[in-house]
C-alpha positions as a Python dict, from the first residue, in 0.01 Angstrom:
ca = {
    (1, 'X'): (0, 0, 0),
    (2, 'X'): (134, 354, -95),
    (3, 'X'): (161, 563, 233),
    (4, 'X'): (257, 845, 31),
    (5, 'X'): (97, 1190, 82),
    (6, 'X'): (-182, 1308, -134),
    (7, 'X'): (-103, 1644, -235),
    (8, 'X'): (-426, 1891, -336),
    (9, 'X'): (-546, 1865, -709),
    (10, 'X'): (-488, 1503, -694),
    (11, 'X'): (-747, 1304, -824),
    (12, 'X'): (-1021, 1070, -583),
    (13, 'X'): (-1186, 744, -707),
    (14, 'X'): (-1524, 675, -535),
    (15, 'X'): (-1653, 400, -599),
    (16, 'X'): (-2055, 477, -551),
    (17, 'X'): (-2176, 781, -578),
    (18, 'X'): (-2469, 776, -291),
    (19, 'X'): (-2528, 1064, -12),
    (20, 'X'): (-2185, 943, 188),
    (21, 'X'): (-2005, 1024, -160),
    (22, 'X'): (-2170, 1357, -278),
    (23, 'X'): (-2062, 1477, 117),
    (24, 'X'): (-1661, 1304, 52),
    (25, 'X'): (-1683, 1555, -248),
    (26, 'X'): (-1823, 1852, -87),
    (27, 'X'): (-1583, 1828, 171),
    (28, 'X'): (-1270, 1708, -105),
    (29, 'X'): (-1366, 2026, -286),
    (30, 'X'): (-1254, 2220, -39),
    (31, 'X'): (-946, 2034, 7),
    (32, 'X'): (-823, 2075, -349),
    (33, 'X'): (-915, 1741, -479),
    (34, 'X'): (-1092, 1600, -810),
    (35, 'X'): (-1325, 1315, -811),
    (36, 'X'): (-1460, 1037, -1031),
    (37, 'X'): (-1719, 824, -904),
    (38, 'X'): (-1826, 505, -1064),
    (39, 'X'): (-2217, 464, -1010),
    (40, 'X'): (-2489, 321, -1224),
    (41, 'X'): (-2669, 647, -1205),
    (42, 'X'): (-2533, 905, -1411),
    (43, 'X'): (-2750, 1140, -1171),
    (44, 'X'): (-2629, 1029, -882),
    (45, 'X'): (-2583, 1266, -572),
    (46, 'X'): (-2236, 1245, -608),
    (47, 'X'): (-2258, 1435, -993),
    (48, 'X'): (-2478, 1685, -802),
    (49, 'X'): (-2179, 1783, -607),
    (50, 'X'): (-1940, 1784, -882),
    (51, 'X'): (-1766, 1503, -961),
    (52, 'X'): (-1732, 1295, -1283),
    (53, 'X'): (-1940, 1018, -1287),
    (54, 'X'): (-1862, 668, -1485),
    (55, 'X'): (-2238, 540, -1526),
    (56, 'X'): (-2148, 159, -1495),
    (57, 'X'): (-2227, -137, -1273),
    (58, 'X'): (-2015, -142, -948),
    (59, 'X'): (-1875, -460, -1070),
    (60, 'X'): (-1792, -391, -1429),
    (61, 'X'): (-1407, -466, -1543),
    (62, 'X'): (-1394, -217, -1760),
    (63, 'X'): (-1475, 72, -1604),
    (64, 'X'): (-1300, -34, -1307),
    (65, 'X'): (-973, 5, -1462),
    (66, 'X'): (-1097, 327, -1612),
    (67, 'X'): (-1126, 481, -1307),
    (68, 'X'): (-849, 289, -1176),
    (69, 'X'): (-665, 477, -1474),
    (70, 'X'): (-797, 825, -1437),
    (71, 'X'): (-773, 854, -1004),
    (72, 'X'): (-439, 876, -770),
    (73, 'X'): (-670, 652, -525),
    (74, 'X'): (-1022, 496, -493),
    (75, 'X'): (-1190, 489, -146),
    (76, 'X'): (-1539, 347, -102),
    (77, 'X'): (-1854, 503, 3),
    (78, 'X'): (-2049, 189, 108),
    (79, 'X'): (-2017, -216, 174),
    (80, 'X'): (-2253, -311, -79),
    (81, 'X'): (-1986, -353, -388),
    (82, 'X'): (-1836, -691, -445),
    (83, 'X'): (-1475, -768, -247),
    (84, 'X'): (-1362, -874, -590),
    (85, 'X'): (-1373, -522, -749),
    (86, 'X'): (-1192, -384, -475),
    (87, 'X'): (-933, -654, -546),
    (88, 'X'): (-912, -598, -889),
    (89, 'X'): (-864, -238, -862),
    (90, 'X'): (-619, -285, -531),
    (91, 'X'): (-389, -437, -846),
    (92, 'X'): (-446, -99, -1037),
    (93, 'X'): (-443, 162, -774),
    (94, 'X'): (-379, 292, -430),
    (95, 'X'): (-699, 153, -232),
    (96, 'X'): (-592, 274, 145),
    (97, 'X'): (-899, 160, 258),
    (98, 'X'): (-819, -186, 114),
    (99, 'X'): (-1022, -514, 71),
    (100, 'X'): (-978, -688, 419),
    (101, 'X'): (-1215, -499, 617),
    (102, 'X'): (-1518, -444, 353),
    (103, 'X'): (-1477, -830, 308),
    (104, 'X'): (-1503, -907, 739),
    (105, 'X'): (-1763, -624, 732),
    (106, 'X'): (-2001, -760, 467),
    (107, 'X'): (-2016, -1078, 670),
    (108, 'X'): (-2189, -1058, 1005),
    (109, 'X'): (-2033, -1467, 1119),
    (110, 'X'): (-1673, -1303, 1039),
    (111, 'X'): (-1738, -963, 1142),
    (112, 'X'): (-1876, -1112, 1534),
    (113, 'X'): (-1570, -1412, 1497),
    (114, 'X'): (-1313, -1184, 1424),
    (115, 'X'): (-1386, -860, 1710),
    (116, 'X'): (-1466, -1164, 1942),
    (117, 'X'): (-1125, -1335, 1875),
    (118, 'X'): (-953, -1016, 1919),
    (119, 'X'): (-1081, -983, 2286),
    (120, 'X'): (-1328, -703, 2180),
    (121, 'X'): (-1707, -785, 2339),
    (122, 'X'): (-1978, -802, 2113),
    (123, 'X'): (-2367, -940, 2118),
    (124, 'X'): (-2375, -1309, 2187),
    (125, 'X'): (-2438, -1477, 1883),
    (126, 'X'): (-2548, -1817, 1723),
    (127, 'X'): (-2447, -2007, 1376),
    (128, 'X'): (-2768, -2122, 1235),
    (129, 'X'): (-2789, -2345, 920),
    (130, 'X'): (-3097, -2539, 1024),
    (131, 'X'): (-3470, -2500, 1236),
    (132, 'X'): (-3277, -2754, 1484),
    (133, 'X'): (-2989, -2534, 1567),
    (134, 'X'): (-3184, -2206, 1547),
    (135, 'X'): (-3442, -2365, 1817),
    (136, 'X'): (-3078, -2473, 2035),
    (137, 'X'): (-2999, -2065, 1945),
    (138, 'X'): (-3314, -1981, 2148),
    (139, 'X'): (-3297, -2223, 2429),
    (140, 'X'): (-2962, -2084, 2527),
    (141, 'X'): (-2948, -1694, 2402),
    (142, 'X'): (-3356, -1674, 2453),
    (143, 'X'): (-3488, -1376, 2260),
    (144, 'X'): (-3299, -1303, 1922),
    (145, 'X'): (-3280, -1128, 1600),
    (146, 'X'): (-3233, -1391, 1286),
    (147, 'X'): (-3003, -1220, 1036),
    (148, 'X'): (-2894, -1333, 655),
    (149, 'X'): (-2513, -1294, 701),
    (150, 'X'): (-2475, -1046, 417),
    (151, 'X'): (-2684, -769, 276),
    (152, 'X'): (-3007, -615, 530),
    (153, 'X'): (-2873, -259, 515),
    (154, 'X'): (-3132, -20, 767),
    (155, 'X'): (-3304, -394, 916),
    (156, 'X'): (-3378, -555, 599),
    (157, 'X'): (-3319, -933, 616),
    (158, 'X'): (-3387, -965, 983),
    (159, 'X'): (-3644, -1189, 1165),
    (160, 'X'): (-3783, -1126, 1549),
    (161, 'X'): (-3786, -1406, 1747),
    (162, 'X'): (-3937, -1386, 2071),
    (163, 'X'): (-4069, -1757, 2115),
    (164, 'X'): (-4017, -2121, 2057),
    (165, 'X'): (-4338, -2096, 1828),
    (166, 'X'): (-4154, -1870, 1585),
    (167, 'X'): (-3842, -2034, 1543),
    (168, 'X'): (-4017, -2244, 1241),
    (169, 'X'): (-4145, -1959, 1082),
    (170, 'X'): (-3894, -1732, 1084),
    (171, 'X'): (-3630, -1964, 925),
    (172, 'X'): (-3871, -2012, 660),
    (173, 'X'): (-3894, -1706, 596),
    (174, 'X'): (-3554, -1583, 613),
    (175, 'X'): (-3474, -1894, 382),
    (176, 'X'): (-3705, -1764, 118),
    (177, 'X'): (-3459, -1465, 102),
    (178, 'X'): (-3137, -1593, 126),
    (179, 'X'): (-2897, -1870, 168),
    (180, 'X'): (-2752, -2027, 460),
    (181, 'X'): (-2550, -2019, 696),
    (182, 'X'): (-2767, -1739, 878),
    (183, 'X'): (-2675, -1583, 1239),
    (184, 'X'): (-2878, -1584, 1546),
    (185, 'X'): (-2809, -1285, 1796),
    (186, 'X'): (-2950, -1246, 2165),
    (187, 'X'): (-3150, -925, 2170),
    (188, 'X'): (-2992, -809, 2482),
    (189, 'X'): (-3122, -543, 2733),
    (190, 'X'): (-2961, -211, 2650),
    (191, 'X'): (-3004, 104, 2845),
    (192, 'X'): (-2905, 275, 2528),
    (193, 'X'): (-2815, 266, 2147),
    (194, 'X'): (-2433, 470, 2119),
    (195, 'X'): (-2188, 505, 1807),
    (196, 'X'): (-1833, 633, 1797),
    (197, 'X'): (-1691, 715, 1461),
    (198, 'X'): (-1278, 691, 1424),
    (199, 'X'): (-1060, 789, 1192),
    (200, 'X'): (-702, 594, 1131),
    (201, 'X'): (-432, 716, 898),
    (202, 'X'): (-164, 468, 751),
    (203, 'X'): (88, 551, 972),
    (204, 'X'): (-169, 475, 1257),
    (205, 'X'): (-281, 815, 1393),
    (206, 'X'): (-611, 782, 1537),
    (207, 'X'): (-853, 977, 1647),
    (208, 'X'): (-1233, 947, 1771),
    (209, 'X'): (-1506, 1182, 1766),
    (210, 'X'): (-1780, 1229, 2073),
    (211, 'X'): (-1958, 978, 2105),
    (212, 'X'): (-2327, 965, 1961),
    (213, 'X'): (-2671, 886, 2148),
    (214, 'X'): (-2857, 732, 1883),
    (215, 'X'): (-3241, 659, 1851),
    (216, 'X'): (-3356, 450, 1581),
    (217, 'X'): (-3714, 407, 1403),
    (218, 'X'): (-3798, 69, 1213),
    (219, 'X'): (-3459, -44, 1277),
    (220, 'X'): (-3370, 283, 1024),
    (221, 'X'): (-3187, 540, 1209),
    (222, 'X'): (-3369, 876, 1326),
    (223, 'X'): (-3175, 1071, 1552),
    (224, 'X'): (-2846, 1109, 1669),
    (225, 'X'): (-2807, 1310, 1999),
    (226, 'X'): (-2418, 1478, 2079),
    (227, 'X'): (-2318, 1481, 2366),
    (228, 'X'): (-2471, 1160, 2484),
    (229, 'X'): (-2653, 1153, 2824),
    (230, 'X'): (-2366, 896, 2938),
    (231, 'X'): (-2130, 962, 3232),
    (232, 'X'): (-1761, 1038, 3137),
    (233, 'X'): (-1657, 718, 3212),
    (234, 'X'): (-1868, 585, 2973),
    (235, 'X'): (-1783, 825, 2732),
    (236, 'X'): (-1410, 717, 2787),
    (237, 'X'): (-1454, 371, 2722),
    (238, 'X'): (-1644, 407, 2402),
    (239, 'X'): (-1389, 601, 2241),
    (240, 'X'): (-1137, 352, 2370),
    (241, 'X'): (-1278, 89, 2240),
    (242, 'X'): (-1329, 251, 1883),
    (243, 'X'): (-956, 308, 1881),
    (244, 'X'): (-870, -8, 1979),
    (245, 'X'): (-1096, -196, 1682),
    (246, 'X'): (-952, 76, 1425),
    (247, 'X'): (-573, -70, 1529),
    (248, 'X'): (-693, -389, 1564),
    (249, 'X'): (-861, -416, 1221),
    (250, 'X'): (-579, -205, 1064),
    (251, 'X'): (-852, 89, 936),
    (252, 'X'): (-725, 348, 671),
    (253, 'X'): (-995, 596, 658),
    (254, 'X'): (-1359, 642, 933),
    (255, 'X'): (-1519, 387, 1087),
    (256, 'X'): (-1848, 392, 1228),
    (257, 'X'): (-1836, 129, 1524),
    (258, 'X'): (-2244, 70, 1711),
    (259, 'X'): (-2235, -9, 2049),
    (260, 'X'): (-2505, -129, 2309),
    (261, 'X'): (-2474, 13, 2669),
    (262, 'X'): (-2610, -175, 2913),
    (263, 'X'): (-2728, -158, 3273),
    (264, 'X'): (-2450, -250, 3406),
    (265, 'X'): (-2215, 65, 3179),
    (266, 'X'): (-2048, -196, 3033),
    (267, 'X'): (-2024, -167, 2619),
    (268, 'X'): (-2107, -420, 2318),
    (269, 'X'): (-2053, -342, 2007),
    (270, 'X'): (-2314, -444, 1775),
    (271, 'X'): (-2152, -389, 1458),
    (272, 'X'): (-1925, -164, 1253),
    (273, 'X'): (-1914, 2, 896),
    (274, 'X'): (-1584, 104, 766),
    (275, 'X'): (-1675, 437, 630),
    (276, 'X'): (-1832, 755, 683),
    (277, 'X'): (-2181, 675, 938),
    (278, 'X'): (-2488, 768, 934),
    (279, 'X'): (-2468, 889, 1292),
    (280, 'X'): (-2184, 1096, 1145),
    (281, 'X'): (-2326, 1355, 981),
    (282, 'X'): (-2321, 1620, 1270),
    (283, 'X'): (-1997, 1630, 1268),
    (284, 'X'): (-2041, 1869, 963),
    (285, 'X'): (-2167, 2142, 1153),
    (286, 'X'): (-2071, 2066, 1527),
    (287, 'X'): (-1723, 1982, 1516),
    (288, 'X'): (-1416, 2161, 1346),
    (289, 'X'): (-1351, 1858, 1127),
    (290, 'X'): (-1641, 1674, 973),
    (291, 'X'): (-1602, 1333, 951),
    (292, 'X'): (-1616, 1333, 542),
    (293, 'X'): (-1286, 1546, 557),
    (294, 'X'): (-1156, 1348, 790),
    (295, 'X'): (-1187, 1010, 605),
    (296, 'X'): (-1047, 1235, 331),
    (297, 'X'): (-703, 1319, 516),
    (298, 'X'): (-668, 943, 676),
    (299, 'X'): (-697, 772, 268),
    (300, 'X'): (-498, 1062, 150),
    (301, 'X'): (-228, 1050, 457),
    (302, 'X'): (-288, 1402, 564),
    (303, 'X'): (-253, 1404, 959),
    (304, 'X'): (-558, 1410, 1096),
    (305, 'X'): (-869, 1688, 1188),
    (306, 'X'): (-925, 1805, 1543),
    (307, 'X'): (-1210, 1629, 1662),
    (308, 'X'): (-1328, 1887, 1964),
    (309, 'X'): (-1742, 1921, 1942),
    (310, 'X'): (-1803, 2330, 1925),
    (311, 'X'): (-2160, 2298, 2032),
    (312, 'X'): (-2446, 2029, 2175),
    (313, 'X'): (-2603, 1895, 1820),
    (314, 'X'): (-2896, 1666, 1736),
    (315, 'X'): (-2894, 1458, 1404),
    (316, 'X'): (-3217, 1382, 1235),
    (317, 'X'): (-3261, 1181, 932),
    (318, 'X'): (-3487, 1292, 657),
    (319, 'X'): (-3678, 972, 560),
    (320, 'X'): (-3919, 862, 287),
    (321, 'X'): (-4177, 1170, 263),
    (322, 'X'): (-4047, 1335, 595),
    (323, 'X'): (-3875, 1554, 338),
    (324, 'X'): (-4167, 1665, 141),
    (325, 'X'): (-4329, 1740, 498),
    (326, 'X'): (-4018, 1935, 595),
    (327, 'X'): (-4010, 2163, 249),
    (328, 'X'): (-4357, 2245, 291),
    (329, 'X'): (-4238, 2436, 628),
    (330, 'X'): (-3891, 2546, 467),
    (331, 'X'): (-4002, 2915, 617),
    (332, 'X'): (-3975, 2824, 1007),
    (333, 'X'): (-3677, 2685, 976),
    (334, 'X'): (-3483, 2767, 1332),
    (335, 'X'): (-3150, 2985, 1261),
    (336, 'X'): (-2977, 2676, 1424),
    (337, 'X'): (-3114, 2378, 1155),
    (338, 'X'): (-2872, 2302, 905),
    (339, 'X'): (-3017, 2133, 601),
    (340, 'X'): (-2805, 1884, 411),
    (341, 'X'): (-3045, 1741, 92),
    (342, 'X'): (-2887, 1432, -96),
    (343, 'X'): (-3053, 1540, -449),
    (344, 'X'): (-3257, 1184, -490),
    (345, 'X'): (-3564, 1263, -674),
    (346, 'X'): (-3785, 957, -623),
    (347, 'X'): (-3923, 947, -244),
    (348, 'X'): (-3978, 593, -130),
    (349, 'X'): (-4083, 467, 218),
    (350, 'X'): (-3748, 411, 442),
    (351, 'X'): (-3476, 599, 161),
    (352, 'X'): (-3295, 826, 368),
    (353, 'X'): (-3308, 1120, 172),
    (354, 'X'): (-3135, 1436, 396),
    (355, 'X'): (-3081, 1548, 708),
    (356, 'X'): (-3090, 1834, 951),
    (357, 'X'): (-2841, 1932, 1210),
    (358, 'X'): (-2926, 2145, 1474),
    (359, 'X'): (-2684, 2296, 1685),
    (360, 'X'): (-2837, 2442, 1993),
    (361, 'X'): (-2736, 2447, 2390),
    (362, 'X'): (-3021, 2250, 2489),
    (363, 'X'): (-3145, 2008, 2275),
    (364, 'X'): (-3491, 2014, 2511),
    (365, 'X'): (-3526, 2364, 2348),
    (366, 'X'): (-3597, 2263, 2004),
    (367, 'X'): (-3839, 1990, 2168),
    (368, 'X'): (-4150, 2232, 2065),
    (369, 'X'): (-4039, 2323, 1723),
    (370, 'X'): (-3961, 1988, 1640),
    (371, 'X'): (-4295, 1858, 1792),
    (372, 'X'): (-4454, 2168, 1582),
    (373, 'X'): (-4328, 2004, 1243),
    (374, 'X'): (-4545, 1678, 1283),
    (375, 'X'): (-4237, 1512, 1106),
    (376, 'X'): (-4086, 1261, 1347),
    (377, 'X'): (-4234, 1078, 1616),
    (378, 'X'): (-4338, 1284, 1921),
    (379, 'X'): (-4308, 999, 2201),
    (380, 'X'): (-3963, 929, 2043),
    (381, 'X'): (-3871, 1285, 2046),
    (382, 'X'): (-4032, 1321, 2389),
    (383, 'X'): (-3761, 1033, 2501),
    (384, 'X'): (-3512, 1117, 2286),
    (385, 'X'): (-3462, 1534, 2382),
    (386, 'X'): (-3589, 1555, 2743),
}
């Protein structure tokens, strides 16, 4: 891998050209940079922010090693491209981010096997490859979440099981969808849902933002509260541990890591996306590096960002029609939102579609306007703010 320093007017490969990419470019742009993304949508956010798009399948050869051929690097945006493009173009190009991790992280058994082996403590978890073993799965781990072991971005491919009288019926179903192995994993009693997004650089700088309170909706993320209601302690030890999986795991670039806290204060981590997160994205107006140009500097071997959080922020995700509901009141807008619009023009149920920062002392103070909007959830916000 070529540790070499990116200087500014190099050329970026991004390979997708989703929300997480058009945001790499905003924040590139101001670095100096030049990008070429390879998407199957020519009008993909990504061209909305300005870079070149290659309208091709993720996995085609050939335009692979054109963007391979036109970029100084390639970074990825998302896990959902085959492990055998990223091979093919780590023999054409710099790939910091490299195909190790995308290939543990697109596989829940090896993702859960690996952190576990390395000491790190995760959600107990089951190898299921028939009704027999998935019924043992129960008996021991009790109430669990049946997972395909690939694929079921935002809670798609998952299964509930909170009885011995759906064990049956959720395998079947789950089998309909995809193919075995599957994993089984004990829905454990959380006080609350946290995230810490790290950055590593190849020389093995790291550094870890504040640590995210995060509230989630249909298994689809809604809100992300910073600083978390957690005691320092707590805070500590989450930003511990997402520097010790980013040296474990060898990162180059951000990593999102989820974590369960439970009653007890101790931490599970519940899974981990190497690249920019969801729960991310107020880092682009809260903190005096946003995590886009901070995955930026770590592929690109720029030292890293200060981290430090300049104000209290909540995160809320812009889903399905939420965003046509939120236009509609574009003129009481609080001087504190920040609106960040992904330029997707079809509006389907669960497609995350923007978000809105706002950056405010007291996130019980925007409580009423957010209630106001009839947008989100008011219980949730209720639960969520107070």
């Amino acid at each position: 891998m070529n540790h070499k320093l990116l200087p500014p007017g190099a050329t970026i490969g991004l390979l997708g050209g989703g929300q997480l990419a058009q945001m790499l470019v905003h924040a590139g742009n101001a670095m100096g940079f030049h990008f070429v993304a390879l998407d199957p949508n020519p009008a993909c956010p990504a061209f909305f922010a300005g870079a070149e798009v290659l309208a091709a399948p993720y996995g085609d050869r050939v335009a692979l090693a054109e963007l391979a051929k036109r970029c100084d690097l390639v970074t990825y945006e998302f896990e959902n491209v085959a492990v055998s493009g990223v091979e093919f173009l780590e023999s054409q190009v710099s790939v910091p981010q490299g195909s190790r991790l995308l290939a543990l992280s697109q596989h829940r058994i090896r993702e859960k096997s690996t952190l576990q082996e390395q000491g790190f403590p995760v959600t107990p978890f089951w190898i299921v490859r028939s009704v027999a073993e998935l019924m043992e799965a129960h008996e021991v781990l009790g109430l669990l979440m049946l997972k395909t072991v690939s694929g079921g971005y935002d809670g798609k491919g998952q299964q509930k099981i909170t009885s011995a009288a759906a064990v049956e019926p959720s395998f079947a179903e789950l089998s309909r969808k995809a193919e075995l192995p599957f994993i089984a994993e004990a829905l454990v009693e959380f006080k609350q849902e946290l995230s810490v997004v790290v950055a590593r650089t190849p020389s093995g700088e790291v550094a870890g933002f504040p640590v995210g309170e995060n509230v989630h909706e249909k298994n689809i993320l809604t809100l992300t509260r910073v600083p978390a209601r957690i005691n320092p302690s707590v805070e500590a030890q989450a930003t511990r541990l997402g520097e010790q999986v980013a040296d474990a795991l060898s990162l180059v670039g951000v990593l999102g890591l989820e974590l369960f806290l439970l009653p007890d204060n101790t931490l599970l981590v519940n899974e981990l996306a190497p690249r920019p997160h969801n729960s991310g994205h107020y880092t682009q107006d809260a903190c005096a590096t946003s995590q886009f140009e901070q995955h930026l500097r770590a592929v690109a071997a720029w030292p890293l960002g200060a981290t430090t959080l300049h104000t209290p922020v909540v995160m809320l995700n812009l889903i399905g029609d939420q965003l046509s509901r939120m236009l509609e009141q574009l003129d009481r807008l609080p001087a504190a939102a920040h609106l960040h619009l992904y330029h997707k023009h079809e509006i389907r149920e669960g497609r995350k579609m923007g978000h809105l920062n706002f950056t405010c002392d007291d996130p019980a103070r925007i409580l009423e306007t957010l209630n106001s909007c009839g947008i989100w959830t008011p219980s949730l916000l209720e639960n969520a703010l107070r």
